[in-house]
C-alpha positions as CSV (number, residue, x, y, z in Angstrom):
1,X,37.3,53.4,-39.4
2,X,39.4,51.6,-37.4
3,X,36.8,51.3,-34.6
4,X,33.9,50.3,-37.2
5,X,36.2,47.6,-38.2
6,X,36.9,46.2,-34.6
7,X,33.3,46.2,-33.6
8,X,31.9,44.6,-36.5
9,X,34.9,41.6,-36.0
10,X,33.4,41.9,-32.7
11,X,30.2,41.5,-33.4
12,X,30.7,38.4,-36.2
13,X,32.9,36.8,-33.2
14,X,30.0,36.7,-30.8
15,X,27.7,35.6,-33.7
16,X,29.8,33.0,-34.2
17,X,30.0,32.1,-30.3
18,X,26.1,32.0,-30.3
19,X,26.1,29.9,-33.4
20,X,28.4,27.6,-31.8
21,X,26.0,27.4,-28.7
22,X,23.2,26.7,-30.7
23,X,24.9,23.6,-32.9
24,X,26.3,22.3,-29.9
25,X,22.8,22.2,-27.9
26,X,21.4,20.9,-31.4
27,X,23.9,18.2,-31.2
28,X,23.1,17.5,-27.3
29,X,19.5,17.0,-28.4
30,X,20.2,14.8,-31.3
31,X,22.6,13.0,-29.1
32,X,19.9,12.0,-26.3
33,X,17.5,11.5,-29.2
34,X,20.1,8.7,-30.9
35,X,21.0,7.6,-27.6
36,X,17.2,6.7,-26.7
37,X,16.6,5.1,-30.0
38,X,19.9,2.8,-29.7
39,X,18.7,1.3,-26.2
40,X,15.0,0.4,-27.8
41,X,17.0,-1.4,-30.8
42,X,19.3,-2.9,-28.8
43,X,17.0,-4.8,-27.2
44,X,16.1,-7.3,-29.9
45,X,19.6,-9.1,-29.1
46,X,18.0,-9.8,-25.9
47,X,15.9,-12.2,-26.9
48,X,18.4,-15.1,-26.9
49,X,17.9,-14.6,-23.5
50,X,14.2,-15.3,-22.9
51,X,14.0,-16.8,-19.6
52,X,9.6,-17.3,-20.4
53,X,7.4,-19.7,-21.4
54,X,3.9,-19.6,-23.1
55,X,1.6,-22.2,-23.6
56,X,-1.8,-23.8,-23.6
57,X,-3.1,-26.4,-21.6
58,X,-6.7,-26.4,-22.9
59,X,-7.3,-27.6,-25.5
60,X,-5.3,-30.0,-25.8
61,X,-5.1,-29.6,-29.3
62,X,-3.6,-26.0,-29.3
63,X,-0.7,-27.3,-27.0
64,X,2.2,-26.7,-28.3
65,X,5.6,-28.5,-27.1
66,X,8.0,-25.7,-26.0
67,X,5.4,-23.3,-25.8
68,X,4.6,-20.4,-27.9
69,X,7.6,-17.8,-29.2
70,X,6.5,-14.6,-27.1
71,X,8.6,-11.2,-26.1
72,X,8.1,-10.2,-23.0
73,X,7.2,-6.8,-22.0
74,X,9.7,-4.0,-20.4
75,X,7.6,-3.3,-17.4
76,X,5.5,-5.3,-14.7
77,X,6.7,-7.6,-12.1
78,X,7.4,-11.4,-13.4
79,X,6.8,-13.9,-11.0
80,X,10.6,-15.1,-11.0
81,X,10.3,-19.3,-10.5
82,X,6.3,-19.4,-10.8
83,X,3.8,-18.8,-13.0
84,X,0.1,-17.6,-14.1
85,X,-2.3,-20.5,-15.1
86,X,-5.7,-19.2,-16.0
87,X,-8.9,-19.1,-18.5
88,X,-8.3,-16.5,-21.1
89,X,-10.4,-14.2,-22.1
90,X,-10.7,-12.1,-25.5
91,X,-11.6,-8.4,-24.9
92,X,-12.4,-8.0,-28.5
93,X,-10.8,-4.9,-28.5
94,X,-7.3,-2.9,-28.4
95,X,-8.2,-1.9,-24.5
96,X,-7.1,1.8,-25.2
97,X,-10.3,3.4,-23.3
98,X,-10.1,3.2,-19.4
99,X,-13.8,2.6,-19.6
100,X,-13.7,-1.4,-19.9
101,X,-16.9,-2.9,-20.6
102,X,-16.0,-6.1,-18.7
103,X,-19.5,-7.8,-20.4
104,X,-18.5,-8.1,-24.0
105,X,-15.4,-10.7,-25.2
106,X,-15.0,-13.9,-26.0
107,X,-15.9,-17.1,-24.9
108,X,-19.4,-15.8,-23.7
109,X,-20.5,-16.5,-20.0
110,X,-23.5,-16.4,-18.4
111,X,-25.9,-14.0,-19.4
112,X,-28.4,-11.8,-16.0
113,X,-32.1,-10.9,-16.3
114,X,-30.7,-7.6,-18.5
115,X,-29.4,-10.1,-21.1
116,X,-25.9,-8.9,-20.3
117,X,-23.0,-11.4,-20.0
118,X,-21.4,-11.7,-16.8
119,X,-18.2,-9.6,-16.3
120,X,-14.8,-11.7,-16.8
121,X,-14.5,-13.9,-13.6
122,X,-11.1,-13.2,-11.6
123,X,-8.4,-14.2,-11.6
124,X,-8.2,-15.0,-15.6
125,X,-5.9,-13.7,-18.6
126,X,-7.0,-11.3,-21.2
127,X,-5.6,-11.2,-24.8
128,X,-6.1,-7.4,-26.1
129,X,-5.1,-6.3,-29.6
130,X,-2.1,-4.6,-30.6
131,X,-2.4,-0.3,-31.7
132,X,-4.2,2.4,-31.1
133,X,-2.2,3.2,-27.9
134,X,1.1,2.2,-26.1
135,X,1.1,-0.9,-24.4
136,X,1.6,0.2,-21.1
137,X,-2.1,1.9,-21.6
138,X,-3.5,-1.5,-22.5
139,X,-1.6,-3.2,-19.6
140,X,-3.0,-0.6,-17.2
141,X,-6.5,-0.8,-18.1
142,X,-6.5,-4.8,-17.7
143,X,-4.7,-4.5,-14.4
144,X,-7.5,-2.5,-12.8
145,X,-10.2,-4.5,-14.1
146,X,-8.8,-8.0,-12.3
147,X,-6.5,-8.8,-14.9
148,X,-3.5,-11.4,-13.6
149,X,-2.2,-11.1,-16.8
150,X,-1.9,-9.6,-20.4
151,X,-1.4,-11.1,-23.6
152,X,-1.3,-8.6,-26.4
153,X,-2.8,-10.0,-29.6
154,X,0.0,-9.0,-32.5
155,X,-2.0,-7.5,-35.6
156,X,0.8,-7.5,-38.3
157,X,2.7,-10.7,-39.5
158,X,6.8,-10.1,-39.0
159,X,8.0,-10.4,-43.0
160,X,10.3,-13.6,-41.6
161,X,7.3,-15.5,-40.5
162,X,6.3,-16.2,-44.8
163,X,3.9,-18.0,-45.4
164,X,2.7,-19.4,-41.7
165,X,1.1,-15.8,-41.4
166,X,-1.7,-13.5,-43.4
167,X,-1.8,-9.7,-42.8
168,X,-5.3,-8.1,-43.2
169,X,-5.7,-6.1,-46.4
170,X,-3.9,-3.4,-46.8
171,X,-1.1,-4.4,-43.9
172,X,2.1,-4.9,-45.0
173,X,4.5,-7.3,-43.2
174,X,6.7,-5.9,-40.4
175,X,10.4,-6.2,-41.0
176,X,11.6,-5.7,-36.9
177,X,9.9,-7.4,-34.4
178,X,8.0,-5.2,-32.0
179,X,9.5,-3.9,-28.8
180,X,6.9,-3.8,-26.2
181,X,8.5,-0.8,-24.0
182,X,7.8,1.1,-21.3
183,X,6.5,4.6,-22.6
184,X,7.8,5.9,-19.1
185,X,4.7,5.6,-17.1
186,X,4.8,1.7,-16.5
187,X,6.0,2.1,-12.8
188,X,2.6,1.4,-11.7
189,X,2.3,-2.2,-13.8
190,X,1.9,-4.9,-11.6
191,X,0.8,-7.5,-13.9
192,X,3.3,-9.8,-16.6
193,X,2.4,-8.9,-20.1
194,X,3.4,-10.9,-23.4
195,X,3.2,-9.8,-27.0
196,X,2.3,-13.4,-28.9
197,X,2.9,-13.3,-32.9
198,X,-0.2,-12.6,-35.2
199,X,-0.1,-16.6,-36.7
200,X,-0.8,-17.4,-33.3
201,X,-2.8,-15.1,-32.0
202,X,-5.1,-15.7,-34.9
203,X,-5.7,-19.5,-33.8
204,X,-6.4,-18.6,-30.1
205,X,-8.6,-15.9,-31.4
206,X,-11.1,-18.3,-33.3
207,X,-11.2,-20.4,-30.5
208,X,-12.9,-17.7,-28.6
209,X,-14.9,-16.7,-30.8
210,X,-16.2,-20.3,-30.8
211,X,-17.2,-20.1,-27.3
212,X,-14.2,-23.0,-26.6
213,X,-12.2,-22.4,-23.4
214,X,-8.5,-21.8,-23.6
215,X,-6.2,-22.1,-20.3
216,X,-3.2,-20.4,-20.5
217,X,0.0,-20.9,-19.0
218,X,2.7,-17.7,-18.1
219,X,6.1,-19.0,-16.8
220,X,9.1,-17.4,-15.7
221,X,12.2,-18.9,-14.6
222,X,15.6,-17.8,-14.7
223,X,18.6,-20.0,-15.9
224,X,20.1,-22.1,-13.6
225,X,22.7,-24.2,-14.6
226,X,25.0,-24.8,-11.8
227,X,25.7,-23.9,-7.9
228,X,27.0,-20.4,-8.5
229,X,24.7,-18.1,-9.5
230,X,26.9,-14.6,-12.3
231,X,24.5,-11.2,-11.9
232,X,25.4,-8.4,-13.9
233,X,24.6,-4.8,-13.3
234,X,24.6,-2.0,-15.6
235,X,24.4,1.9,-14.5
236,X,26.5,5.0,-14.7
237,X,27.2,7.2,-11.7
238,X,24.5,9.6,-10.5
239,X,21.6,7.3,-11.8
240,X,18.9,7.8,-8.6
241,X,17.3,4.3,-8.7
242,X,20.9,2.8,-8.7
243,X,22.2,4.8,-5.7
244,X,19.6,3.3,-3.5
245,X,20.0,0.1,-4.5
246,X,23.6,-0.2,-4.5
247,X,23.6,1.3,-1.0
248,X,21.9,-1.8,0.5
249,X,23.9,-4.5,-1.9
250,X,26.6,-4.2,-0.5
251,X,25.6,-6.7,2.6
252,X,23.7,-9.4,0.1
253,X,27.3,-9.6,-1.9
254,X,29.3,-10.2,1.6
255,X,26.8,-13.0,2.5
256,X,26.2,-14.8,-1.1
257,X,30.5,-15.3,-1.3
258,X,31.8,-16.9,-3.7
259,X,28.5,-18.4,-4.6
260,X,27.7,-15.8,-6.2
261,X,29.7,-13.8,-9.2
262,X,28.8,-10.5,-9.6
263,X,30.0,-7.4,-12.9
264,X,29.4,-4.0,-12.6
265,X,29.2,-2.3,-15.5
266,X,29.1,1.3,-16.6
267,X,26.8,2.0,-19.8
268,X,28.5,4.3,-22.2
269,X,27.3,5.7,-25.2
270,X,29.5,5.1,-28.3
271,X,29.8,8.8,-29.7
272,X,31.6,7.9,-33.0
273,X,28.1,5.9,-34.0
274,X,25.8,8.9,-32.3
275,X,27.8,12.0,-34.3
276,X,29.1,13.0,-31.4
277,X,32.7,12.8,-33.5
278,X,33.3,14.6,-36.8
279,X,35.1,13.2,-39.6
280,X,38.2,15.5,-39.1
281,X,38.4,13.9,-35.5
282,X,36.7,16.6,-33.4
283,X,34.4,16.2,-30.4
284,X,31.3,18.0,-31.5
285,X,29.0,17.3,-28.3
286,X,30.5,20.2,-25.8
287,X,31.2,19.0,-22.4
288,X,29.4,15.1,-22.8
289,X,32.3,13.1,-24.1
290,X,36.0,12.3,-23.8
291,X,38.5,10.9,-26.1
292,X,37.8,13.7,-28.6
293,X,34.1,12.7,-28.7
294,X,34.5,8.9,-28.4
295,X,32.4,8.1,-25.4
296,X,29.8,10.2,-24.1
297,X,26.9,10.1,-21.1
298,X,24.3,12.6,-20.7
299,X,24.3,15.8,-18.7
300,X,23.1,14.2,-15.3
301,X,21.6,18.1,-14.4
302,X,20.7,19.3,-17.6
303,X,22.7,22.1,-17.6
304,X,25.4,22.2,-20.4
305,X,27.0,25.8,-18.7
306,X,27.7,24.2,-15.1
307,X,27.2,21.6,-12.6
308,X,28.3,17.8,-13.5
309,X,29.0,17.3,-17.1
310,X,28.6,14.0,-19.3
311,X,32.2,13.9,-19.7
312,X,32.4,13.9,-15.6
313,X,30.2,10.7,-16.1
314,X,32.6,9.2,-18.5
315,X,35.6,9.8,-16.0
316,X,34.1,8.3,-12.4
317,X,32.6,5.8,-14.8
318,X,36.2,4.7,-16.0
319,X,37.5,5.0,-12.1
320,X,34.9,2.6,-11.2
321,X,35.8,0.1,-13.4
322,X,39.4,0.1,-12.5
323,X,38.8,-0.1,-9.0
324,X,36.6,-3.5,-10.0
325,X,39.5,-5.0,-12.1
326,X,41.8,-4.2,-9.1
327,X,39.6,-5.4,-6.5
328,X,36.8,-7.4,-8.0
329,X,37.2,-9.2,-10.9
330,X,39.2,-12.2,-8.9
331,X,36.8,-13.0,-6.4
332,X,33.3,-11.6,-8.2
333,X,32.5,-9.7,-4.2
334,X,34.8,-6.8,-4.5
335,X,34.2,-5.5,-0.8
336,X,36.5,-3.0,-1.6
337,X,34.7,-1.6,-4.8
338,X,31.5,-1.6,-2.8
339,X,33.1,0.6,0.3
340,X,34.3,3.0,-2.2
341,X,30.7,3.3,-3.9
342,X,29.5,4.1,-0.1
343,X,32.5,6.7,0.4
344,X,31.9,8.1,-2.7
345,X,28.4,8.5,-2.5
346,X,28.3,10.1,0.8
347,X,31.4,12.3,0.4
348,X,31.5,13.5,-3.2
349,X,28.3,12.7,-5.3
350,X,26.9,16.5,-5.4
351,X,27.8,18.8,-7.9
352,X,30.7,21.0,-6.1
353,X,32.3,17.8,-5.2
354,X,31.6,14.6,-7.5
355,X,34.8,16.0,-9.9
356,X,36.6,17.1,-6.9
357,X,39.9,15.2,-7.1
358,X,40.9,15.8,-3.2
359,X,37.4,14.1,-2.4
360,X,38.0,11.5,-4.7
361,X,41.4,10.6,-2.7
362,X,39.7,10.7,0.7
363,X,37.0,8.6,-1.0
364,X,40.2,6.1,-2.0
365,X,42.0,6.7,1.5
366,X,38.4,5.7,4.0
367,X,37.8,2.7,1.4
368,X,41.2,1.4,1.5
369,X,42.1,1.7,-2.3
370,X,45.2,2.5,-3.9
371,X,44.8,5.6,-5.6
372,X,47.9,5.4,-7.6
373,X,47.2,1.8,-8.9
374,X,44.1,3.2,-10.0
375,X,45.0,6.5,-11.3
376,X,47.6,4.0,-13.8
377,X,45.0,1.9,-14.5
378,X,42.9,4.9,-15.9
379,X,45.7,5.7,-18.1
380,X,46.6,2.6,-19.6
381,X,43.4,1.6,-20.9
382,X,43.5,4.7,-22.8
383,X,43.1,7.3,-21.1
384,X,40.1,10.8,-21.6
385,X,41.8,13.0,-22.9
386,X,44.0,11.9,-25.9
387,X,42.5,11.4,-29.5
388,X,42.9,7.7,-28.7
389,X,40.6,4.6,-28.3
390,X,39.8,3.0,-24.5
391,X,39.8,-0.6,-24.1
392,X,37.7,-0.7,-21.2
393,X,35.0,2.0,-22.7
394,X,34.9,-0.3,-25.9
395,X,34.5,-3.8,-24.1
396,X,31.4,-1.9,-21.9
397,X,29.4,-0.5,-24.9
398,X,29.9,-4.2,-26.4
399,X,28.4,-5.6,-23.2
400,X,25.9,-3.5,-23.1
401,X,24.9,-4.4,-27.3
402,X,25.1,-8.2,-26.8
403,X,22.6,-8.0,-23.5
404,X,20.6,-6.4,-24.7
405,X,20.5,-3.2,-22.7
406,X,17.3,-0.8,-22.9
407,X,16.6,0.8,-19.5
408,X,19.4,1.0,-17.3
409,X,19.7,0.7,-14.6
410,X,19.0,-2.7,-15.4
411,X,20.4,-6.1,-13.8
412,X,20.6,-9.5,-15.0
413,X,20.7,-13.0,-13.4
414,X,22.7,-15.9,-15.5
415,X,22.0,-14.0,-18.6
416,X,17.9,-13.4,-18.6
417,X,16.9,-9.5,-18.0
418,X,15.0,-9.0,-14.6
419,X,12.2,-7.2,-14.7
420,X,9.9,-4.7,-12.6
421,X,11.2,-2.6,-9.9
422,X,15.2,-2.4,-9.4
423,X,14.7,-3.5,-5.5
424,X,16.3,-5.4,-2.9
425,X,14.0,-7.6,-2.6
426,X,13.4,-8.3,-6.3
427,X,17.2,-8.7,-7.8
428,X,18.2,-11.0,-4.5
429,X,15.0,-13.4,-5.0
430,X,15.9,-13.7,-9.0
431,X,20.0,-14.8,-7.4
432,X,18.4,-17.0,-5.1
433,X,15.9,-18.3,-8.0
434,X,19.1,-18.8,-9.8
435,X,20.9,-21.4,-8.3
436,X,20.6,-25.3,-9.4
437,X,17.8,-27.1,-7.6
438,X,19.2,-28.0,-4.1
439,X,22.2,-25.6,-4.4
440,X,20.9,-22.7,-3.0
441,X,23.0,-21.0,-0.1
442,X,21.8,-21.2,3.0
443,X,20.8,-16.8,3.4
444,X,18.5,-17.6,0.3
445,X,16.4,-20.6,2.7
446,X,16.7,-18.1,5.6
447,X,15.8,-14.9,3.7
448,X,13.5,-15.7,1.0
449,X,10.6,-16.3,2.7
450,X,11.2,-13.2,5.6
451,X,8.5,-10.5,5.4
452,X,11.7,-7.9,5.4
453,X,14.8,-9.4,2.8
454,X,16.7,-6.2,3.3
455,X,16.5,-6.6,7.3
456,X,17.6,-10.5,7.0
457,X,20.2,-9.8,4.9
458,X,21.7,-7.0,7.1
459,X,21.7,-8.9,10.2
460,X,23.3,-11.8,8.5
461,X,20.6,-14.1,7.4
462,X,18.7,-13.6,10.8
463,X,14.6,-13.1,9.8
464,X,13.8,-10.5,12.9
465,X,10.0,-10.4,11.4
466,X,10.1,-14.5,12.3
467,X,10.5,-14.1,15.7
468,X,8.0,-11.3,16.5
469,X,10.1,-8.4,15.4
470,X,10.9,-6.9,12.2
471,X,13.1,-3.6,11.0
472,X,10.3,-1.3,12.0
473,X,10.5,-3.1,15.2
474,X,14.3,-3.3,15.5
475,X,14.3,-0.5,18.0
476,X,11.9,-1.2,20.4
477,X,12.4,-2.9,23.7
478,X,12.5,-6.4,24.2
479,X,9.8,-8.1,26.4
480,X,12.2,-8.7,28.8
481,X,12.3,-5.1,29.8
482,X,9.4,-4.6,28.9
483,X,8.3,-6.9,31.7
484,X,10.9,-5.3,34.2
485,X,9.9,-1.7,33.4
486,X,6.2,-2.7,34.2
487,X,6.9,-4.4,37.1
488,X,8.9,-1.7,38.2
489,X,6.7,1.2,37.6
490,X,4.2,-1.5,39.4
491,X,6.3,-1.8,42.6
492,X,6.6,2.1,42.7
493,X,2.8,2.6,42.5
494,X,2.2,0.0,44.6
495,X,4.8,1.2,47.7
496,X,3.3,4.8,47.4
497,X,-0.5,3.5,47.4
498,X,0.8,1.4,50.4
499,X,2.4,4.7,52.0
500,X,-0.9,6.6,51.7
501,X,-2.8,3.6,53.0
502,X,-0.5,3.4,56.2
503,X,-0.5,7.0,57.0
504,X,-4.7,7.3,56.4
505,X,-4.8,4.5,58.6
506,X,-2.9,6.7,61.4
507,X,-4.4,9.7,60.8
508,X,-8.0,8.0,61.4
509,X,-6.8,6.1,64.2
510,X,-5.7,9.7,66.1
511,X,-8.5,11.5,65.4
512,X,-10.5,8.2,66.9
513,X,-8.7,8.4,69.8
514,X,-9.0,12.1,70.3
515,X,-13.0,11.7,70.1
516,X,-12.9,8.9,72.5
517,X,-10.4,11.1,74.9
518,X,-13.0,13.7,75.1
519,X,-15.8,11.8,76.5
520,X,-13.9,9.4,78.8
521,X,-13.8,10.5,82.6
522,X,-10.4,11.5,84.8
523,X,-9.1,8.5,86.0
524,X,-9.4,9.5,90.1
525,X,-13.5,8.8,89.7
526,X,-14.1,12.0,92.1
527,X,-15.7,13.8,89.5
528,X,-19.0,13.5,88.9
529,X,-21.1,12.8,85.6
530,X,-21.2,9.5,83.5
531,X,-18.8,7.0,83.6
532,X,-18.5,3.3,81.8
533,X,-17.9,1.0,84.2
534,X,-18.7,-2.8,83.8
535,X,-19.0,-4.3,80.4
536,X,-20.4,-3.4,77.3
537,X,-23.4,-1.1,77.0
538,X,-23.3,-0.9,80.9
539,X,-23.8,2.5,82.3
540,X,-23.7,3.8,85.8
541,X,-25.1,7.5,87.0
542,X,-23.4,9.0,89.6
């Protein structure tokens, strides 16, 4: 009985253990779930930060002064300090079929001999309406039919707008404003989109449909108020895209100084507001948070059982941030932050050794930090492990709500969201765009306009490319030995072919004189035979 008894306490135990499992990957899953859905929301705080205009510049009676209200779109490449002026055209349709018929739209055009209208000239603007599909789709299928730009058409009035805007029957009004996001395939979106509001959509869209011509204007700038440009960064350790860009930073915040200030900051998750932390105080999300389920980050591998845990996220992320208040914050360059990025990242970020604490130190000893000021640091602002708040967690996840955080990573330039590709190239033209007319640093005149901004940049505002070489071509000889090693390998060829020549020459001239040896007579002229006396062509027989 006594054995019965054990195994089936045995058995309920290792129910329970499975039942655990299962809640606590239930809980990972609602976690990532509630974590995804809090990054689209948050971004309708970003709006304050628009950095975009919209407007029309024919007709003149559809101008409007300040331009349209417009969100921008989550993917495609903004061109930072210029803009898209072009006809628009109304594709009459929501643009969800990859098939475009490029003849059909308003205003008409020219019609052939088959009575079809001529195809939308390039470059222009097309307006597409809003559903059916994600917007990315819609973006996608103007960009490869010569789009320069995409306006979508919004087809529900926002319940704020009142009375300035008529739904179509049966459409009630939208309480949140519509997000236009990146589903996760907008990487190939080359083009700016906009979403414009239905109440003006609806105007633009009768003056198609009257065969009037509307030019539109897209502009992007970003804020520049003074001669120091503040950029903001927001990532979390082991984020790919971030690695590789932070790896080549490094020499863009040496050369823009102090005329540039730049934050770092680490995007936690709140794990009180996504259940991560039950109402008796207990961290119910396994191995992704600290502070008894407080502040979380995803699993970076996907693998709850080993590897590098959310909750080794949270801890590096919290290291990282001290080392910027201890090195940074003063001077907005923090060199010394940046060197122990690079350290880190080539020493420790792999999963035997990213929560390694001896590589941690050596990280701190090659990148000259003090391991113990930071180590205090870390436990002053609250700490990992205790059932206690941290400051520095708390003041991040704020930062993150008031920008207006959706996709990290994600940078900002004076406040306005930069968009497209997280590259070199990209974040340092929207610093340099940044700057007060006439205020620019000098890199920004010597870079911005080199066919390689990473290269200049790297060699201290030199442009290789502008003098006939480039990054590609960084390792290749100069012409100078070029020239020596040809003229060289030229002198060699030329003494040998000169060697040869000299030594035919002898060679013919012996066996010339060996012919001529054996015809000419002794030189006592008592033999007889045939002799050359005289001059030329004389003979004498004897």
């Amino acid at each position: 009985e006594t054995f019965h008894a054990q195994k089936a306490v045995l058995k309920r135990y290792v129910k329970s253990c499975y039942e655990m499992r299962r809640f606590t990957l239930r809980a990972a899953v609602v976690l990532a779930i509630i974590f995804e859905a809090s990054k689209v929301y948050a971004q309708i705080e970003n709006n304050k930060h628009v950095s975009s205009k919209l407007q029309v510049h024919i007709p003149q009676n559809l101008f409007k002064p300040g331009g349209y209200d417009h969100r921008e779109a989550l993917f495609g490449v903004p061109p930072y300090g210029g803009s898209i002026a072009q006809m628009l055209y109304y594709a009459d349709s929501d643009l969800c079929d990859s098939n475009v018929d490029t003849n059909k739209g308003y205003p008409s055009r020219t019609k052939d001999e088959s009575g079809k209208m001529e195809p939308w000239p390039s470059p222009y603007i097309l307006m597409v309406d809003r559903g059916q599909c994600s917007f990315v789709q819609k973006a996608r299928n103007a960009q490869r039919n010569g789009a320069a730009g995409v306006i979508i058409a919004d087809n529900t009035c926002l319940c704020s707008a009142g009375d300035t805007c008529f739904s179509e029957p049966g459409f009630e009004c939208e309480r949140a404003e519509p997000i236009m996001a990146d589903d996760g395939s907008g990487s190939d979106i080359s083009i700016p989109s906009f979403l414009m509001f239905k109440q003006d959509a609806d105007k633009l869209k009768a003056e198609m449909r009257n065969n009037k011509p509307i030019q539109l204007e897209m502009e992007w700038s970003i804020p520049s108020p003074d001669d120091r440009v503040e950029y903001d960064f927001f990532t979390i350790p082991r984020n790919r895209v971030a690695i590789d860009f932070l790896m080549k930073f490094r020499e863009a915040a040496k050369l823009l100084d102090k005329r540039a200030y730049f934050t770092p900051h680490m995007y936690i998750y709140d794990g009180e507001r996504s259940g991560c932390r039950s109402e008796d105080g207990a961290n119910i999300c396994y191995n992704l948070c600290t502070n008894f389920g407080r502040y979380c980050a995803m699993d970076p591998d996907n693998n709850l059982d080993r590897g590098i845990s959310g909750a080794d996220i949270v801890a590096e992320s919290l290291r990282r941030i001290c080392i910027w208040k201890h090195y940074g914050e003063d001077d907005g360059i923090g060199i010394v932050w940046w060197d122990y990025l690079q350290e880190f990242m080539s020493r420790c970020d792999n999963e035997e050794y990213f929560s390694n604490e001896e590589c941690v130190q050596d990280a701190f000893k090659h990148a000259k930090v003090d391991g113990k000021a930071i180590d205090q640091c870390m436990k002053d602002s609250g700490g990992l492990t205790q059932d206690k708040k941290n400051q520095y967690f708390d003041n991040e996840i704020t930062q993150a709500e008031q920008t207006g955080v959706v996709i990290i990573p994600a940078a900002f330039v004076n406040g306005a969201a930069i968009r497209g590709a997280l590259s070199f190239d990209n974040v340092f033209g929207s610093i340099c765009a940044g700057y007060l007319s006439g205020t620019e640093p000098v890199v920004c005149a010597q870079c911005a306009s080199c066919p390689d901004v990473f290269d200049c940049a790297a060699n201290g505002g030199h442009c290789a490319a502008a003098f006939g070489t480039s990054s590609a071509a960084a390792n290749a000889v100069s012409q100078k030995t070029f020239a020596g090693s040809l003229f060289l390998v030229c002198a060699v060829f030329g003494g040998m072919g000169m060697a040869v020549y000299s030594w035919q020459r002898r060679r013919m001239k012996d066996e010339v004189r060996d012919l001529v040896a054996q015809y000419m007579p002794l030189e006592d002229g008592d033999d007889k035979g045939t002799s050359l006396v005289g001059g030329e062509n004389e003979f004498q027989m004897s």
